[in-house]
KOLPA-11890 format. One record per residue (C-alpha): x, z, y; residue in one letter. Coordinates in steps of 0.5 Angstrom, whole numbers, plus 500, padded with zeros to 3 digits. Example, Ala and Ser with C-alpha at 12.3 -4.5 7.8 and 13.67 -1.06 7.14 Angstrom:
# KOLPA-11890
+-----+-----+-----+------+
|  c1 |  c3 |  c2 | code |
+-----+-----+-----+------+
| 525 | 516 | 491 |    a |
| 527 | 514 | 498 |    s |
+-----+-----+-----+------+
# end
This chain:
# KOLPA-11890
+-----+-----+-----+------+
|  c1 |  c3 |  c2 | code |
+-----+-----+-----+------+
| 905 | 444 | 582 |    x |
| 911 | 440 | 586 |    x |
| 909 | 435 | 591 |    x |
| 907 | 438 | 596 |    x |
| 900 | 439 | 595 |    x |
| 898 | 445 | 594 |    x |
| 896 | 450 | 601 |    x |
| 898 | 457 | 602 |    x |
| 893 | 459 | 604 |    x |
| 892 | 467 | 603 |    x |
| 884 | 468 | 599 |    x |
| 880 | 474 | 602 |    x |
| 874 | 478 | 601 |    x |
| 870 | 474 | 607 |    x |
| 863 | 473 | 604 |    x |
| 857 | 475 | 609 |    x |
| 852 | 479 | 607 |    x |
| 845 | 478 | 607 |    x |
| 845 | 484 | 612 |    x |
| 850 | 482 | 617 |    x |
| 846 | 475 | 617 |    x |
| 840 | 477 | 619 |    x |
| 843 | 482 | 625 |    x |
| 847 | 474 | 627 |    x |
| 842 | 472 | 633 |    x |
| 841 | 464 | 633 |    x |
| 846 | 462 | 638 |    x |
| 852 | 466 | 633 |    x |
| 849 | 463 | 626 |    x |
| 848 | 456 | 629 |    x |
| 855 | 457 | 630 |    x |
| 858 | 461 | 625 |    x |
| 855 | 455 | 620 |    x |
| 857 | 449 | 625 |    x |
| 865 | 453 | 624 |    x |
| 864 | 453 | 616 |    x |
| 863 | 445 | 616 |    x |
| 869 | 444 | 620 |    x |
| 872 | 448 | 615 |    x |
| 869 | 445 | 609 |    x |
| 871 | 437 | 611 |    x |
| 878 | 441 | 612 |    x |
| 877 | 444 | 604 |    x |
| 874 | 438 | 601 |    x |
| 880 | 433 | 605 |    x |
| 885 | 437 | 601 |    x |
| 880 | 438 | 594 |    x |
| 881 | 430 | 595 |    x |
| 889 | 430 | 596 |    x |
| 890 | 434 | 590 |    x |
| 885 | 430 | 585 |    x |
| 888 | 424 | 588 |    x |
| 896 | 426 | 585 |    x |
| 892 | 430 | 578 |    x |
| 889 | 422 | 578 |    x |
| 896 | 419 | 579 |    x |
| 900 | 423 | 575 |    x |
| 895 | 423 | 569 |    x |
| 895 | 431 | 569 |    x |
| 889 | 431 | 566 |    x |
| 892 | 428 | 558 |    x |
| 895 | 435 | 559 |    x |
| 890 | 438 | 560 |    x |
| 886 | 435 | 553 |    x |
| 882 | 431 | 557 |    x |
| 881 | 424 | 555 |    x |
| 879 | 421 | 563 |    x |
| 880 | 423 | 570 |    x |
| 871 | 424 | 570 |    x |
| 871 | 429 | 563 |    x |
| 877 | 433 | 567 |    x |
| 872 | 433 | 574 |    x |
| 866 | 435 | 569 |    x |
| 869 | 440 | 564 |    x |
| 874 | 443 | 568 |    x |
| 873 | 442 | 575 |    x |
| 865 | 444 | 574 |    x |
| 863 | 437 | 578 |    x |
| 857 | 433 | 577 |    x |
| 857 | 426 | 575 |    x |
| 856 | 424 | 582 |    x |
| 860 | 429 | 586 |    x |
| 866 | 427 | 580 |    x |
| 864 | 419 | 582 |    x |
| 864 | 420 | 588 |    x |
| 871 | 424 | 589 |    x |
| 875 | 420 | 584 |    x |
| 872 | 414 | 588 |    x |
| 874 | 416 | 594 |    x |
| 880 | 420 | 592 |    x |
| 883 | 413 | 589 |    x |
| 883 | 410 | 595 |    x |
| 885 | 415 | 600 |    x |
| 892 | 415 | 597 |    x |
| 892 | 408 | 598 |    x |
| 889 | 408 | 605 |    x |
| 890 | 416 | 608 |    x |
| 886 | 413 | 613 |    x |
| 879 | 415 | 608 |    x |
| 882 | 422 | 608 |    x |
| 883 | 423 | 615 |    x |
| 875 | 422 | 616 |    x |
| 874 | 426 | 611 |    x |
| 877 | 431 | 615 |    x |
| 875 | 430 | 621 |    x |
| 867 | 430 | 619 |    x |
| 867 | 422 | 622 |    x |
| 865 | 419 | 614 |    x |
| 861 | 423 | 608 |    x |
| 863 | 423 | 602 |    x |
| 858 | 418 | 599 |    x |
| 858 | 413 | 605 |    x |
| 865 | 413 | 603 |    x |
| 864 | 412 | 596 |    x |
| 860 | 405 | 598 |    x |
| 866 | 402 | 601 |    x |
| 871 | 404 | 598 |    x |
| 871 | 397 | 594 |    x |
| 871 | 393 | 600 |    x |
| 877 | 397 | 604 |    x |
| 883 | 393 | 605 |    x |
| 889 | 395 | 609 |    x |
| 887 | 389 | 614 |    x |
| 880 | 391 | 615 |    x |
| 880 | 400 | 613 |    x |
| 881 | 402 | 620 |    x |
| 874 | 398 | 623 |    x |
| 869 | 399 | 617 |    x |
| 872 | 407 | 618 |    x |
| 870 | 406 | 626 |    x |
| 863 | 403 | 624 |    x |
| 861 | 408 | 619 |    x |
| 862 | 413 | 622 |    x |
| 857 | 418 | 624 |    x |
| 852 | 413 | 619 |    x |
| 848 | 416 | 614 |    x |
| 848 | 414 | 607 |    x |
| 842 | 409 | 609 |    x |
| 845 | 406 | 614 |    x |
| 852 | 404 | 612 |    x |
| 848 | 401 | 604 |    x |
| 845 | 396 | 610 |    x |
| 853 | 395 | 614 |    x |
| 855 | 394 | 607 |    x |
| 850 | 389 | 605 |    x |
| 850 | 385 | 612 |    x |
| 858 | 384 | 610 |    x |
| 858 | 382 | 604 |    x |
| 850 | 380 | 602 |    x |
| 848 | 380 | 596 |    x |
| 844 | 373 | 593 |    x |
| 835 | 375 | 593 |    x |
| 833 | 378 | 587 |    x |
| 828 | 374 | 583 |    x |
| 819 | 376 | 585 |    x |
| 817 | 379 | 578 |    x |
| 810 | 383 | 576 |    x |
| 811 | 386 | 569 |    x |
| 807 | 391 | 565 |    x |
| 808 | 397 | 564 |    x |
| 806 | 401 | 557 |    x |
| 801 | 407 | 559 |    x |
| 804 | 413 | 556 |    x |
| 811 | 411 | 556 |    x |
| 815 | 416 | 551 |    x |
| 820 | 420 | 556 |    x |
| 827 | 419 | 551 |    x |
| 834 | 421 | 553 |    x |
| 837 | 415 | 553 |    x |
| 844 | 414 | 550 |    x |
| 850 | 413 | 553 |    x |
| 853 | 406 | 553 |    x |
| 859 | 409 | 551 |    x |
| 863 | 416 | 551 |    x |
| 866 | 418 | 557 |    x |
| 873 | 419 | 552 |    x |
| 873 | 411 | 553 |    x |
| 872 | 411 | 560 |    x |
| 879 | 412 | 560 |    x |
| 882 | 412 | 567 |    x |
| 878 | 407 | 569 |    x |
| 871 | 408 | 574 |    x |
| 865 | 411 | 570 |    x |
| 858 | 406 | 570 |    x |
| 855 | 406 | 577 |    x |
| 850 | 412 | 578 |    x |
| 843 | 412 | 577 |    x |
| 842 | 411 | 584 |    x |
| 846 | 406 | 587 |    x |
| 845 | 398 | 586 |    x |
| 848 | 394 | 581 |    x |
| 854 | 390 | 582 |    x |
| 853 | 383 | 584 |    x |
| 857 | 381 | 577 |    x |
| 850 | 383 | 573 |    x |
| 844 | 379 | 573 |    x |
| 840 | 381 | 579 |    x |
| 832 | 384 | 574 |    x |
| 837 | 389 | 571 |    x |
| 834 | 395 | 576 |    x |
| 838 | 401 | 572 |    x |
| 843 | 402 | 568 |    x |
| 843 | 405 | 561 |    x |
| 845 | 412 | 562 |    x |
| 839 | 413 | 568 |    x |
| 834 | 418 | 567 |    x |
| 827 | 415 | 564 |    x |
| 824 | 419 | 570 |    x |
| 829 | 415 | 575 |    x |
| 826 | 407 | 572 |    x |
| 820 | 408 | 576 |    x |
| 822 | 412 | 583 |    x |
| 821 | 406 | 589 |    x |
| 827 | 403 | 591 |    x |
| 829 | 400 | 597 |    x |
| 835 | 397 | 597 |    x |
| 839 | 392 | 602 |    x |
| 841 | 385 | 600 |    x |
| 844 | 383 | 606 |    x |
| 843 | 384 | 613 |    x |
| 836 | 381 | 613 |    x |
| 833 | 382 | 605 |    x |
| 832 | 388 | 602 |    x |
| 830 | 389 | 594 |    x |
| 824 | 392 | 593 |    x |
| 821 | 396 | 587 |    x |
| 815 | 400 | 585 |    x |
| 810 | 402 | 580 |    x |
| 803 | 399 | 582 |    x |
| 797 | 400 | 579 |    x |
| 792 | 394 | 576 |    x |
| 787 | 395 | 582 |    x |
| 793 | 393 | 585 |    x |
| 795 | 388 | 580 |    x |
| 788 | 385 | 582 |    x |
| 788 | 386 | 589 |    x |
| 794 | 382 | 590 |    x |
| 793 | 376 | 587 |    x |
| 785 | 376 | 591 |    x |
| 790 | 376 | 596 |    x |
| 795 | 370 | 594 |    x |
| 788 | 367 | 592 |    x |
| 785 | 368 | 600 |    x |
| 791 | 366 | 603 |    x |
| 794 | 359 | 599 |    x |
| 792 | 355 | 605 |    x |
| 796 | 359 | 610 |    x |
| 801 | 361 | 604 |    x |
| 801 | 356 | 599 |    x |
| 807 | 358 | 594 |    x |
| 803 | 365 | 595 |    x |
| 810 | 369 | 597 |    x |
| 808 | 376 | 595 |    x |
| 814 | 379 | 601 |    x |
| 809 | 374 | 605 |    x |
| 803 | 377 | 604 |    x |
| 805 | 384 | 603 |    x |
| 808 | 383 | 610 |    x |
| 802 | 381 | 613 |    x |
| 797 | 386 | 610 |    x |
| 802 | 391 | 613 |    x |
| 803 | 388 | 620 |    x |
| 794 | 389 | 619 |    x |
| 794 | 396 | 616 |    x |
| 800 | 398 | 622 |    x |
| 795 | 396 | 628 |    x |
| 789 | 399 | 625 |    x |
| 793 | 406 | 624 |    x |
| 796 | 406 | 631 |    x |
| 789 | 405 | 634 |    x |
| 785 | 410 | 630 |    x |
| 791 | 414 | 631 |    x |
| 794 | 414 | 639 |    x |
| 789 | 408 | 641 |    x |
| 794 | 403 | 641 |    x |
| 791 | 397 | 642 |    x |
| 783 | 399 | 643 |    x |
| 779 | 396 | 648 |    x |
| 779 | 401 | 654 |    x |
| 774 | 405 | 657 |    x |
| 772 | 405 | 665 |    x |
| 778 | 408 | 668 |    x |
| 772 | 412 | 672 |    x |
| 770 | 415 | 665 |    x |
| 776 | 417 | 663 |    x |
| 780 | 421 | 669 |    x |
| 773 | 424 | 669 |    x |
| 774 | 427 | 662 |    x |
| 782 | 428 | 663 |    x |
| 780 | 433 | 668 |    x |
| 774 | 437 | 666 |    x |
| 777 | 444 | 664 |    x |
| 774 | 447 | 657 |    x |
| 772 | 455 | 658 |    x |
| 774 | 459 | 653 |    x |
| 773 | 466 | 650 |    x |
| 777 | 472 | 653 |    x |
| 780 | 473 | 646 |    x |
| 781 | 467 | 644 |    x |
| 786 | 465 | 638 |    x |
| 790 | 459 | 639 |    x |
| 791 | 453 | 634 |    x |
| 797 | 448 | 634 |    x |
| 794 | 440 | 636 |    x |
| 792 | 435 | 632 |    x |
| 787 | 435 | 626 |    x |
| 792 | 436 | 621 |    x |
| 792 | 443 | 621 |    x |
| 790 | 448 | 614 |    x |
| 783 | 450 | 613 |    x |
| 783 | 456 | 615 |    x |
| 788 | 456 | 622 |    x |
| 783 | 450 | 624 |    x |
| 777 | 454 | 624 |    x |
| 780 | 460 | 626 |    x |
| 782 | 456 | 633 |    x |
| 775 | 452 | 633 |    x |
| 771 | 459 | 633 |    x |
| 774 | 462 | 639 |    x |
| 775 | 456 | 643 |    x |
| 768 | 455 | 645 |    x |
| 768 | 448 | 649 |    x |
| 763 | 448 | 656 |    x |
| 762 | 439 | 657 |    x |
| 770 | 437 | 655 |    x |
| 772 | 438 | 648 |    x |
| 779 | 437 | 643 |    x |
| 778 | 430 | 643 |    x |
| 784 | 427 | 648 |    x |
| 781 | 421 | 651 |    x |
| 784 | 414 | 649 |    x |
| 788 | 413 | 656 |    x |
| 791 | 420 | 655 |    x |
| 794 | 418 | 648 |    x |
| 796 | 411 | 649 |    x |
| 800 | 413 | 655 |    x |
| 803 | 419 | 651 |    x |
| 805 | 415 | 645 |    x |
| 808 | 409 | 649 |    x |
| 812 | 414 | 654 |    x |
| 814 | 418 | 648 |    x |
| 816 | 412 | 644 |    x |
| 812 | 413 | 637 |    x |
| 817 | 418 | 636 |    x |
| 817 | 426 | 636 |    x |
| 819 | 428 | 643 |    x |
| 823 | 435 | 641 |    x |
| 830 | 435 | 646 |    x |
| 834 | 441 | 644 |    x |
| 838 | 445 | 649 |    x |
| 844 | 441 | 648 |    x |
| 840 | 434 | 650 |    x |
| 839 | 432 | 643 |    x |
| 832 | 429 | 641 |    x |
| 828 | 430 | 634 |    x |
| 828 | 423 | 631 |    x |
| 821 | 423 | 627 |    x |
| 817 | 418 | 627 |    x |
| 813 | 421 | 621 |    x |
| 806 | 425 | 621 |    x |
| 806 | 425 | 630 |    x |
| 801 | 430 | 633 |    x |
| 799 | 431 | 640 |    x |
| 801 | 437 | 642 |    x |
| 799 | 441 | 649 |    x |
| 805 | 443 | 652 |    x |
| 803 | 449 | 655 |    x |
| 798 | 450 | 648 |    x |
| 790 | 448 | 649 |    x |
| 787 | 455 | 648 |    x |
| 791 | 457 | 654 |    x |
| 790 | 451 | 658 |    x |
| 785 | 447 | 656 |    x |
| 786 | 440 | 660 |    x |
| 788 | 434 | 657 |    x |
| 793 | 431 | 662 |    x |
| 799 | 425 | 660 |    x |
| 804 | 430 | 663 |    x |
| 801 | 437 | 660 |    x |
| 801 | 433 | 652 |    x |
| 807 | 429 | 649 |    x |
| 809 | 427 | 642 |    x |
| 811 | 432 | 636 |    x |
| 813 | 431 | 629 |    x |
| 809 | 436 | 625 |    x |
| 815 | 441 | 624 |    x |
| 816 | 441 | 631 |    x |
| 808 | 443 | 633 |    x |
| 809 | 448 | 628 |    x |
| 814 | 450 | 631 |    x |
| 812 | 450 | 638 |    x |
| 806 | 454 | 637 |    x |
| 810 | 459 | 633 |    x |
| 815 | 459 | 639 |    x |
| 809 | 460 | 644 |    x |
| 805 | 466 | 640 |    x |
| 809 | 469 | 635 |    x |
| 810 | 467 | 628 |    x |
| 807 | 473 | 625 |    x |
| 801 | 471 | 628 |    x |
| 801 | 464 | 627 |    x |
| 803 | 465 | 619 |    x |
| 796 | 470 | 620 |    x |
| 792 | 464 | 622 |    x |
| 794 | 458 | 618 |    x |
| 793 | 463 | 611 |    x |
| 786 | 465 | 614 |    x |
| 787 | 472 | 615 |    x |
| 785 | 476 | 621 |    x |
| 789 | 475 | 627 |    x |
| 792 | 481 | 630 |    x |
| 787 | 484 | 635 |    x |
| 791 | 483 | 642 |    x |
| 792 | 476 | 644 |    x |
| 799 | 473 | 643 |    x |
| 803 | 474 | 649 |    x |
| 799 | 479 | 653 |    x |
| 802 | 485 | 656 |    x |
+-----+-----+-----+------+
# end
């Protein structure tokens, strides 16, 4: 193919094994798998360089292909998505070679791009690129509707048939006549703001699809909301509108949902890390923080929280024989743990990057409570549940945290021992 396209490079044999991946130790894999990224943001910069000029010289009529989507489909072996979201971007990117400067350059993924490719311009590329970059797919939905905002949907609660029969939907039309035009949008992007605002999916998305929640960015304060709710629910809303119409008299079902969250959020956040509940005597909590907990010589450990599998929990609970203090972690201990850590997972990485859960948090004894059974603010901090699993694997090996979780007899040597 002329035109200066295709790349010379020479193909070789270089698949790794199963074998010489598992003799890699974590610092080289992390590596080799970070080097591989770089490279594929290089490979998929060139994949969109060529599909670009196919695009433009319409060598897909010569390939029996109706569209530039059905020759991505049958001859290329895309997706749907990833055909949309190439041929998007593609289109673009010869317009503005800025677009495939961040693709190569890992600054923007393919799908962000895909977002703001109908609102990239020659005066304004440059400055979206720069603010998306780094973003998620979330993140720049939100910068896209915060510049160009769409109007609020209209509040509708509409029943929906019991035993809905799954069909596959038709095709509005063949993709023969998409043409060299865009395909419909997908399944799980919004609608564009020329068709009415209740229509939720087009007529190609999947049954299944209808009913998924969906968040979706308005502008830069409104999202649209969508779910499957059940009558109890149904009843209980409108129970609340009815309770509520002296202090929200149009009965705004986004007002009252968001009062019920604001109360649901606050009583979890005390149960869960005493935030918000009436201190004890500081007299009685230092006390508890500070009385150590005797344990068996063989004891078995348990990562924190009450969250655990049966069998690790009760494994943990049988060999950890408490004298006066116990598991509880006192109230002073947990709000100042949760404050400290932010509400969010306090893993850091060699590198200095923290974990950015804020979901399932769980104490965790820093030095593991079978061995060090104290509850103190500096010896408890924040993780999410991947890194409490994680931490107890690290700590005692993870043959015999496995072994604990699924209920089996723990090895007869306690981890860590010489």
């Amino acid at each position: 193919m002329s035109g200066g396209f295709v790349t010379n490079t020479r193909m070789t044999d270089t698949k790794p094994s199963l074998e010489s991946l598992e003799s890699l130790d974590s610092s080289d894999l992390l590596s080799a798998t970070r080097e591989l990224v770089r490279k594929s943001h290089g490979v998929e910069a060139d994949l969109l360089a060529h599909l670009g000029e196919i695009d433009d010289r319409k060598l897909y009529l010569d390939c029996a292909h109706p569209s530039m989507f059905a020759f991505c489909l049958d001859e290329l072996g895309f997706s749907e998505c990833a055909a949309y979201n190439r041929i998007t971007v593609a289109r673009i990117g010869r317009r503005l070679p800025a677009v495939i400067k961040a693709v190569r350059s890992g600054r923007v993924h393919l799908a962000g791009l895909r977002l703001l490719a109908p609102h990239l311009t020659t005066e304004n590329h440059e400055v979206l690129l720069a603010q998306a970059a780094g973003k998620s797919k979330r993140e720049i939905e939100e910068m896209v509707a915060r510049l160009w905002p769409l109007p609020p949907v209209p509040t509708s609660i509409h029943r929906l048939p019991e035993n809905p029969v799954v069909k596959s939907p038709p095709m509005p039309m063949s993709r023969a006549f998409w043409g060299n035009a865009d395909p419909p949008p997908l399944p799980d992007e919004p609608r564009p703001a020329s068709h009415s605002p209740d229509q939720n999916t087009g007529p190609t998305a999947p049954a299944r699809d209808r009913h998924r929640p969906l968040i979706a960015p308005l502008s830069g304060e409104t999202f649209r909301f969508q779910f499957t709710g059940t009558r109890e629910l149904r009843d209980r809303l409108q129970e609340a509108q009815d309770l509520l119409r002296h202090r929200v008299p149009d009965g705004d079902v986004s007002t009252i949902l968001e009062r019920a969250l604001n109360l649901l959020v606050a009583e979890v956040k005390k149960e869960r890390f005493a935030v918000g509940r009436k201190a004890r005597s500081e007299s009685t909590e230092e006390a508890e923080t500070t009385k150590p907990v005797k344990t068996q010589t063989e004891e078995t450990p348990q990562t924190d929280d009450t969250t655990q599998t049966g069998g690790a929990t009760q494994t943990a609970e049988a060999s950890v024989i408490p004298e006066a203090a116990s598991r509880h972690i006192p109230d002073a201990i947990k709000r100042a743990v949760y404050e400290r850590d932010g509400g969010r997972c306090a893993f850091v990485e060699e590198n200095g990057r923290r974990c950015s859960a804020t979901a399932a948090l769980t104490f965790d004894h820093v030095e593991g409570f079978a061995r060090m059974p104290v509850h103190t603010i500096a010896g408890i901090r924040l993780l999410c549940w991947a890194h409490n699993q994680h931490a107890a694997d690290q700590m005692y090996g993870r043959e015999f945290m496995e072994q604990a979780r699924n209920g089996k007899e723990p090895p007869p040597t306690r981890p860590g021992a010489s």
